[in-house]
C-alpha positions in Angstrom: -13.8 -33.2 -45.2 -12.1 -34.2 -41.9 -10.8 -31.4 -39.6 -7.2 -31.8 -38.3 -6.5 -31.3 -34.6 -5.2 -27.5 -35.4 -7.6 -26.8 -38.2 -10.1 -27.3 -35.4 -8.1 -25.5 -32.6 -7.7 -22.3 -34.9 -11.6 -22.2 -36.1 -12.4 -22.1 -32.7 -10.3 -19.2 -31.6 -11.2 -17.6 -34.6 -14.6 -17.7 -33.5 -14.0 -16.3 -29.5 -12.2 -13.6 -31.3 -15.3 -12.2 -32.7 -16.8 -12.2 -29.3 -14.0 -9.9 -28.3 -12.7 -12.6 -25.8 -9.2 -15.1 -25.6 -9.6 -18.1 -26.6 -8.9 -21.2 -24.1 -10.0 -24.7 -25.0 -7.9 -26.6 -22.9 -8.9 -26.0 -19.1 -10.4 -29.3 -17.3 -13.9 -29.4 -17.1 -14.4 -30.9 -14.0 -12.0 -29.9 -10.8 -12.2 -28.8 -7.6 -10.9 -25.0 -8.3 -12.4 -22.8 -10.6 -10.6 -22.8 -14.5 -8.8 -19.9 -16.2 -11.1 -17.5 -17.8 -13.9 -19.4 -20.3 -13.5 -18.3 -24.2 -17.4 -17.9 -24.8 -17.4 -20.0 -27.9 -20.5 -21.5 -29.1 -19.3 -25.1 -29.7 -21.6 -27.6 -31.5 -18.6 -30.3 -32.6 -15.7 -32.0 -31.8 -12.7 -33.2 -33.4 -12.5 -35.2 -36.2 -9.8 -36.6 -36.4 -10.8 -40.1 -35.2 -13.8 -41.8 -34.7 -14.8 -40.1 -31.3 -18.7 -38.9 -30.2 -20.1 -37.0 -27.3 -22.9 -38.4 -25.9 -25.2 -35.6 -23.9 -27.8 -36.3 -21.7 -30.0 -33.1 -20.3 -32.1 -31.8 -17.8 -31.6 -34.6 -15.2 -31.5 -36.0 -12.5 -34.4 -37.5 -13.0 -35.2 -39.9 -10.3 -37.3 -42.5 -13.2 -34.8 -42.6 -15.6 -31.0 -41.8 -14.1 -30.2 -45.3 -12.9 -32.1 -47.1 -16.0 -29.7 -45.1 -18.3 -26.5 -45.3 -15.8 -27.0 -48.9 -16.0 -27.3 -48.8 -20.3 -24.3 -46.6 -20.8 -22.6 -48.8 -18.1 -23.3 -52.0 -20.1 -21.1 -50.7 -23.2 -18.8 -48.6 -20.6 -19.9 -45.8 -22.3 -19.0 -42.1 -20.6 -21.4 -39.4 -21.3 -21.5 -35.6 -20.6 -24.7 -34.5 -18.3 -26.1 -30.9 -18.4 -28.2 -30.9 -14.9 -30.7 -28.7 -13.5 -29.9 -27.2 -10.3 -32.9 -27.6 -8.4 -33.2 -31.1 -9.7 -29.1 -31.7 -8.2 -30.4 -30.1 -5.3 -33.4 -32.5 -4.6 -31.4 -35.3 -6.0 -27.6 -35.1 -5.1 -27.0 -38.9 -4.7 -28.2 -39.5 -8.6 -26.1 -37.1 -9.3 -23.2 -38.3 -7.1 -23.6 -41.5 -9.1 -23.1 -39.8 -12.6 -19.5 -38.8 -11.3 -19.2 -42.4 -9.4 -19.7 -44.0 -13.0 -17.5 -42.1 -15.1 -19.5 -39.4 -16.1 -18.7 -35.8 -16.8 -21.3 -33.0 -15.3 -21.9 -30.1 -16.2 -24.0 -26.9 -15.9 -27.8 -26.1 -17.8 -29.3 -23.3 -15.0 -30.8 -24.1 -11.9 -34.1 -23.5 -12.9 -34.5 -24.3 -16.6 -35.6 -20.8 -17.9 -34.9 -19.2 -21.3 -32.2 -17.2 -20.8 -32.3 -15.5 -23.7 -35.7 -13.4 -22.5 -33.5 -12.7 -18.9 -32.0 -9.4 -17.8 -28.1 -9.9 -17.2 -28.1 -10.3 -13.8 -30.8 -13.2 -13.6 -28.5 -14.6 -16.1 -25.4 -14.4 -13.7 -28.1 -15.5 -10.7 -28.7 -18.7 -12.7 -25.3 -19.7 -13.9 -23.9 -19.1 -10.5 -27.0 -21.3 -8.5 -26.4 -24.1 -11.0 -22.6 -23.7 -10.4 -23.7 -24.2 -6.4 -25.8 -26.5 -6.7 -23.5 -29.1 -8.4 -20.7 -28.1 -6.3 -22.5 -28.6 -3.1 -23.1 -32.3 -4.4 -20.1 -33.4 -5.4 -17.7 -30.9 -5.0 -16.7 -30.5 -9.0 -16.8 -27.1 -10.1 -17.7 -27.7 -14.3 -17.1 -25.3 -16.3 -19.2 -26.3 -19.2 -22.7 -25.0 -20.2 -25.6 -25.5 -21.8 -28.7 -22.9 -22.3 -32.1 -24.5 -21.7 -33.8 -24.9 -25.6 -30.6 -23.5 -26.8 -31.9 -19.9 -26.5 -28.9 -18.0 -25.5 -27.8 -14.6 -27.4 -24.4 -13.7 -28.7 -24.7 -10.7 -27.0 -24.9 -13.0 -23.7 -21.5 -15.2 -24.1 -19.6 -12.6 -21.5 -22.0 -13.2 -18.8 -20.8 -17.0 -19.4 -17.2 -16.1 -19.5 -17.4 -14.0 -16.7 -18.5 -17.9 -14.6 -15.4 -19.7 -16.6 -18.1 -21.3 -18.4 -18.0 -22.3 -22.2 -21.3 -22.8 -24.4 -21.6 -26.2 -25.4 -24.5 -27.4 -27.9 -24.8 -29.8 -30.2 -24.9 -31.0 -33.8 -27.6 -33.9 -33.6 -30.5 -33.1 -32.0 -32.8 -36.0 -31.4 -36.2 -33.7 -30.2 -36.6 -36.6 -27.9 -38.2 -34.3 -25.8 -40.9 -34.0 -28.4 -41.5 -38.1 -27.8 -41.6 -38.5 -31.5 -41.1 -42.3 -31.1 -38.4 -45.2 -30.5 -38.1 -45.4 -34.0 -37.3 -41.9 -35.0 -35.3 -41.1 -32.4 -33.1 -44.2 -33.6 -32.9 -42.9 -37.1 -31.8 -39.3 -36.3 -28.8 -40.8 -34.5 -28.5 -43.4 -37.0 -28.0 -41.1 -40.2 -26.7 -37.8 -38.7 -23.8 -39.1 -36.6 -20.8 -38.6 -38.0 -17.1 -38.4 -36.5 -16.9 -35.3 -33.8 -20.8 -35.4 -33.1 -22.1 -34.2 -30.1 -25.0 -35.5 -29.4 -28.4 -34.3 -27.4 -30.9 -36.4 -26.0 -33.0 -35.5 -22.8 -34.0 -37.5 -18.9 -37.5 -37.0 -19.6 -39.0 -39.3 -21.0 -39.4 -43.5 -21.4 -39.1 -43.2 -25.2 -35.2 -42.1 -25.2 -34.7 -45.0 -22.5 -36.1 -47.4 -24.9 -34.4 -45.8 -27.8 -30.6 -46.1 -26.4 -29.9 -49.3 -26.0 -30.0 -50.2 -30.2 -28.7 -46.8 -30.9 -25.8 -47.1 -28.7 -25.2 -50.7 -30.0 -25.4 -49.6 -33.5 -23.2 -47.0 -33.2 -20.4 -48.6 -31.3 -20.8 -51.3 -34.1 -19.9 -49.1 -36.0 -16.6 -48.1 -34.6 -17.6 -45.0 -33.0 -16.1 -44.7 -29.8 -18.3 -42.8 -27.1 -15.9 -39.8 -25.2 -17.2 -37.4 -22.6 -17.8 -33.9 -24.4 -14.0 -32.1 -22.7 -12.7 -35.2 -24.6 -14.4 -34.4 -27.8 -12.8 -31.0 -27.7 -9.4 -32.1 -27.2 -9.2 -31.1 -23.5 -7.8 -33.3 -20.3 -10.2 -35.4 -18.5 -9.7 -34.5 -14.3 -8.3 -37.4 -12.7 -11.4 -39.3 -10.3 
């Protein structure tokens, strides 16, 4: 069953409410000044309404892989969402510079990749706030989108987020590239569990997701899927460039 645009809106503030937190779902994702207060949703779909998908790309920069895939995505003019490490922006800030150069949306995944789930509150806040830095410091966007490293991130945790203006984003097809499981496989996941308001997760680590985007992306645009950045997905404005 397809979700309308307010059947979607009002499942989602149904959701913060149980966190004990406002709702706000439209706030840019990228600017240069911080957003209103983040709602601490977990979000793992978009809209329905339509044929869009969110394309998601973590861990990078990675200096191998970055402009192999930039130059993929930028074949099909297709805009993804990347959830960078902090140290890797840091040692990297002209891949990452190119992300925003093509199109793409940024956003935040830690600066050093722990799981945050095993932290204590304020090395939470400590690596929220040096991934916020790091990307700011490279291209002066502040995001205010998140994603916890292996998805390990507690319920009890979503205020430290909020308190950063940052909303949980994860993801309804998981590919466990990471796991290299093969060209083939990670084809197929895409293939059969993308549907209409999937957000996607795929990972710059290794050759096998390289190799396994270019039919994947082909297939799925053939298709009729049309590839949105993730603040798109969710119905919120894209920052002008």
């Amino acid at each position: 069953m397809k979700l309308t645009r307010s059947q979607f809106l009002r499942g989602l503030g149904a959701t913060a409410l149980t966190l004990g937190v406002a709702p706000r779902l439209f706030a840019q994702t990228q600017s240069t000044v911080p957003a209103a207060p983040a709602s601490g949703v977990f979000i793992n779909h978009g809209l329905t309404d339509g044929m869009k998908i969110a394309l998601t790309l973590d861990d990078g920069p990675n200096p191998k892989l970055t402009e192999k895939i930039l130059a993929e995505l930028g074949k099909r003019k297709i805009r993804a969402t990347y959830f960078l490490i902090g140290r890797n922006v840091a040692a990297f800030p002209d891949l990452t510079r190119a992300m925003v150069g093509h199109g793409h949306e940024i956003a935040n995944h830690t600066f050093t990749h722990p799981t945050l789930s095993r932290l204590s509150a304020s090395a939470v806040t400590g690596e929220l706030r040096r991934g916020q830095d790091a990307l700011h410091a490279a291209t002066g966007l502040i995001p205010n989108l998140f994603r916890p490293p292996y998805g390990a991130f507690r319920r009890s945790q979503a205020p430290l987020a909020v308190a950063e203006n940052l909303d949980i984003l994860m993801w309804s097809v998981d590919t466990r590239d990471w796991s290299q499981p093969g060209v083939e496989k990670i084809q197929a996941t895409i293939r059969t569990e993308t549907q209409p308001g999937s957000i996607i997760l795929l990972h710059e680590l290794h050759a096998q997701t390289l190799s396994a985007l270019p039919g994947a992306l082909d297939e799925l645009q053939g298709r009729g899927f049309e590839f949105v950045t993730t603040s798109e997905i969710l119905g919120r404005k894209r920052p002008a460039a």
